[in-house]
N, C-alpha and C positions, 0 to 999 in steps of 0.2 A: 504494500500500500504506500500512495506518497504522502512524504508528512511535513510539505512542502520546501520549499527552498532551503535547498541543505546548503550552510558558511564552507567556505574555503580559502586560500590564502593569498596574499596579493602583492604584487610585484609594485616597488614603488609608483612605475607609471600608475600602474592600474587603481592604488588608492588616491594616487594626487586627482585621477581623470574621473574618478565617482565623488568626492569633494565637492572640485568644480560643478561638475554637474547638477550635487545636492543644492548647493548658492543657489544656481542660473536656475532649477525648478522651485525653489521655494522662497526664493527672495525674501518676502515678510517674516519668515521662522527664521532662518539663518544665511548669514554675514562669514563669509574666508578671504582669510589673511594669511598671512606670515609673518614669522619673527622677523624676516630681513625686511619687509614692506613696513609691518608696524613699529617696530622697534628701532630699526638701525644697522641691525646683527649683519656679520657676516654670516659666508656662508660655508657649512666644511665637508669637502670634498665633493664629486662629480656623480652626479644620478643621470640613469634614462627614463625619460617619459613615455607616455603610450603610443607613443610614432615614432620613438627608436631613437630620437635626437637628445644628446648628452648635454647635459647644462648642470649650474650650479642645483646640489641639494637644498632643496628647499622646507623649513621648518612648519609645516601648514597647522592653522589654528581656525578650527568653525567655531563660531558662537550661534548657539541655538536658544531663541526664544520669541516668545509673540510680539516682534516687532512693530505693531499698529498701537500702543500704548504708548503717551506720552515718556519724553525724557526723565524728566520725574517716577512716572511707574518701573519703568525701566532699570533704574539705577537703585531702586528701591528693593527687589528681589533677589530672597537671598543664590548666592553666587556656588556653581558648582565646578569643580574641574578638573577633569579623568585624561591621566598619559595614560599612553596605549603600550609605549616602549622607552622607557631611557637605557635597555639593554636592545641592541638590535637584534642580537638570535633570538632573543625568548617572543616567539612571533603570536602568539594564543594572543594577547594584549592588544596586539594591532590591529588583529581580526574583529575582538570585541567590542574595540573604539568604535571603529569603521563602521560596525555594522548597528549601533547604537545611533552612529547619528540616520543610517537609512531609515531604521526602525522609529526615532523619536519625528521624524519628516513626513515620509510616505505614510504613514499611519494616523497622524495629526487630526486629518479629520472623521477618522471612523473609529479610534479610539478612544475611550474617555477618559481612560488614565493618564494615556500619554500628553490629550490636548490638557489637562490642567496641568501637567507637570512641564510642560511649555508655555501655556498662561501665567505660570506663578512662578518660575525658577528659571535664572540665566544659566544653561550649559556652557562651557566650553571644555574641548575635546582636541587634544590634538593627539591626533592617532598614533604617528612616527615622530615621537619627539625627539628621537635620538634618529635623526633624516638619513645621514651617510651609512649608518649602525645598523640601521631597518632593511633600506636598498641592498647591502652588502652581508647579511644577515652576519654581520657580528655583534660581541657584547660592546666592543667599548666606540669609542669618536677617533678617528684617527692615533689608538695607542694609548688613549686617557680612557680608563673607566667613569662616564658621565655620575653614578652614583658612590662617587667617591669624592665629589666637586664642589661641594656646598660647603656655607660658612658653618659648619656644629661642629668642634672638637676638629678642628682642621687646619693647617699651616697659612697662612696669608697667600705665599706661594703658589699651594696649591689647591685654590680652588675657584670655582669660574674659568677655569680654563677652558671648556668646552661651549661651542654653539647650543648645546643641547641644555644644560645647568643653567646658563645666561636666558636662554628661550624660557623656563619655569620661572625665575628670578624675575622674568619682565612680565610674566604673565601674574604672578601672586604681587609686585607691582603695582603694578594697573587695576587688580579688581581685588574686591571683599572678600577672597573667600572664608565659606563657613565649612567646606565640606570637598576634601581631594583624594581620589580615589587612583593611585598608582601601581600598573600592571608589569608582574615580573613571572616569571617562567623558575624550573627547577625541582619543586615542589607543590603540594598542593595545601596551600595552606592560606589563612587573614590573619593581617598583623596589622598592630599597635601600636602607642608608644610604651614603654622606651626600644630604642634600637641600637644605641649608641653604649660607648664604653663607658663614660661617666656613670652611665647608671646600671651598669653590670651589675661584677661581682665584688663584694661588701660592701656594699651601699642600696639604698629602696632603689627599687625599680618600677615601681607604681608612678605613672603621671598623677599630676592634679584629676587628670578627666578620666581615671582607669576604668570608671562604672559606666560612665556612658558609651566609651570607647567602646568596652567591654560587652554591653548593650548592644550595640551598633553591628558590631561584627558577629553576635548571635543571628540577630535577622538575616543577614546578609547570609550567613551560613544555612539558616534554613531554607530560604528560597532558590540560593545557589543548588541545591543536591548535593550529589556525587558526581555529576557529570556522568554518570553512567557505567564509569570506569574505574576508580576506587571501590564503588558501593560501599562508602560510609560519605558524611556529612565532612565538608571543609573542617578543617581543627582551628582554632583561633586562639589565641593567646597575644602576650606582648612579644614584639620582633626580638628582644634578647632570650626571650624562652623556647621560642619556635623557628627563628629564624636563627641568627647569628647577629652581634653587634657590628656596627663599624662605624670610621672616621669619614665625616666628610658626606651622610645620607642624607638623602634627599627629605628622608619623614619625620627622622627630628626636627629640625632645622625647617622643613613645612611648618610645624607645630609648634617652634619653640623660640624662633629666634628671635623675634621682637620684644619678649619677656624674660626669657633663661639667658642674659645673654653675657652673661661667665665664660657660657661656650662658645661663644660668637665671634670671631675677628675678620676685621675686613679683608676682603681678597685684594692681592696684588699681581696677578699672574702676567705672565709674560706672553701667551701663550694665544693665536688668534690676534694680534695688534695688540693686545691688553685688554682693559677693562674698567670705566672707573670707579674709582675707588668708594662715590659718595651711592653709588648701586647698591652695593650689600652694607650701605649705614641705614638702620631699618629704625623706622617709627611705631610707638609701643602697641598700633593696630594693624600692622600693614602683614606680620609673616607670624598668624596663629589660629592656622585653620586645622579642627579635625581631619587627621590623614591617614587614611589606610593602604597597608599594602596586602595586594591580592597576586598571593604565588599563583597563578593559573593549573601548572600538570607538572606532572614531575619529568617528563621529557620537554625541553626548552621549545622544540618544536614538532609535537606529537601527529601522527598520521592523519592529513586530513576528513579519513572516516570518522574521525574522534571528537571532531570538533562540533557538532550538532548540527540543526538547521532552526530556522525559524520557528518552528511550533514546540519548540522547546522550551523557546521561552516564557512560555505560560504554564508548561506543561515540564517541572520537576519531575526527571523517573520514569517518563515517557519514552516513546522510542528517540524521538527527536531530539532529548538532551542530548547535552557534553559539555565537553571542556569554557564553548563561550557562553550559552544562556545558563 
């Protein structure tokens, strides 16, 4: 039986050319960019698009939301915002971006959930955060690990080095957010804070927000499943209990760097033209949004059968799950 449009996986052209497409069909839901258009950013390294022709990688960022509301309403909703990869191989991530923003678009107006969760909530999504990483299916940015790049528990040196860490940095920036959902590959697990060594071993390890956190990735683990393929429920804990700590992540540092910031030092990288320096000096609202990270499979990039299709998404434990709904 078919249990409709099964996800598969996408070669840079082919997510930058469904993007575009998403914009130019829906104009009033969603607005793309890029970091080099909106920001400034360089660009790092060389991608092919969907006609073959080689140009600079490009960082693309869709903002999805019911655009026909005053500037006021607009700016007034709170703010969401899901990488798809800042490891390039771990590809489950890019698949689920991409296909979230089809799903939160084409469906707008025959679904009810999705049109309030478009009425009331700014998206943004960028699929292939880590652009060169994604195209080339590796983990790091030309040699740098992107989730080693960030100001928490980190050298001034080294961090911001990448287009990819600078691309999040301008996007948490520029908007409110309350709530950032970061997709990694490896394992199959949801994480928390802490993630970081400071709050390892002999010292608490509980955030201020461990209950709601805590909260938060229960739901997400029951609606998630199993994907079909474990048969048990995602595991969730804090990133130093389920995951492993480190310097320089992206989720502390989501969560903590406007207020914990003992851990915080500005970056100086040399790395890309540089950086400056007054970019990662944060104001006590600008970088402390709830951030979770969601291991995807424990294969970085599992066999397209695995990855579900469309009617999965409603449908936990059905045929149709996997790896992305």
């Amino acid at each position: 039986p078919s249990h409709g449009r099964a996800f598969a996986y996408y070669t840079y052209g082919a997510a930058s050319s469904l993007l575009q497409s998403l914009a130019r069909d829906y104009p009033q839901l969603a607005s793309l960019t890029t970091a080099q258009e909106a920001y400034g950013l360089r660009s790092a390294g060389t991608c092919t698009d969907s006609a073959g022709h080689q140009g600079p990688c490009l960082n693309h960022i869709i903002q999805i939301s019911n655009r026909s509301a005053n500037a006021a309403v607009l700016s007034a909703r709170p703010q969401i915002y899901i990488s798809g990869a800042l490891h390039g191989d771990e590809q489950v991530g890019i698949v689920t971006a991409l296909e979230l923003c089809r799903w939160l678009l084409t469906r707008y107006a025959t679904d009810d959930w999705v049109r309030r969760l478009v009425d009331t909530r700014m998206v943004l999504i960028s699929p292939m955060t880590n652009a060169v990483g994604s195209a080339t299916r590796r983990r790091d940015e030309l040699g740098i690990d992107p989730n080693r790049d960030f100001p928490f528990d980190q050298s001034a040196g080294s961090c911001m080095q990448t287009v990819t860490a600078r691309t999040v940095n301008e996007i948490y920036r520029a908007h409110l957010l309350q709530l950032v959902v970061t997709f990694h590959g490896g394992m199959q697990a949801i994480g928390y804070n802490w993630g970081a060594y400071p709050y390892w071993r002999g010292v608490p390890s509980r955030s201020p927000d461990d209950a709601a956190m805590r909260d938060v990735a229960a739901v997400m683990s029951r609606y998630a499943g199993s994907g079909r393929v474990n048969r048990a429920p995602y595991r969730y804990s804090t990133m130093n209990e389920i995951v492993y700590p480190v310097h320089g992540g992206m989720e502390d540092w989501g969560y903590a760097a406007s207020w914990d910031t003992s851990h915080v030092t500005p970056c100086a990288p040399k790395a890309n033209g540089g950086y400056a320096a007054e970019k990662t000096h944060y104001g006590r609202d600008a970088i402390r949004a709830v951030t979770i990270l969601v291991e995807t499979s424990d294969q970085k990039m599992p066999p397209a059968s695995t990855l579900g299709g469309e009617e999965g998404v409603y449908g936990a434990g059905g045929p149709a799950d996997g790896h992305v709904p």
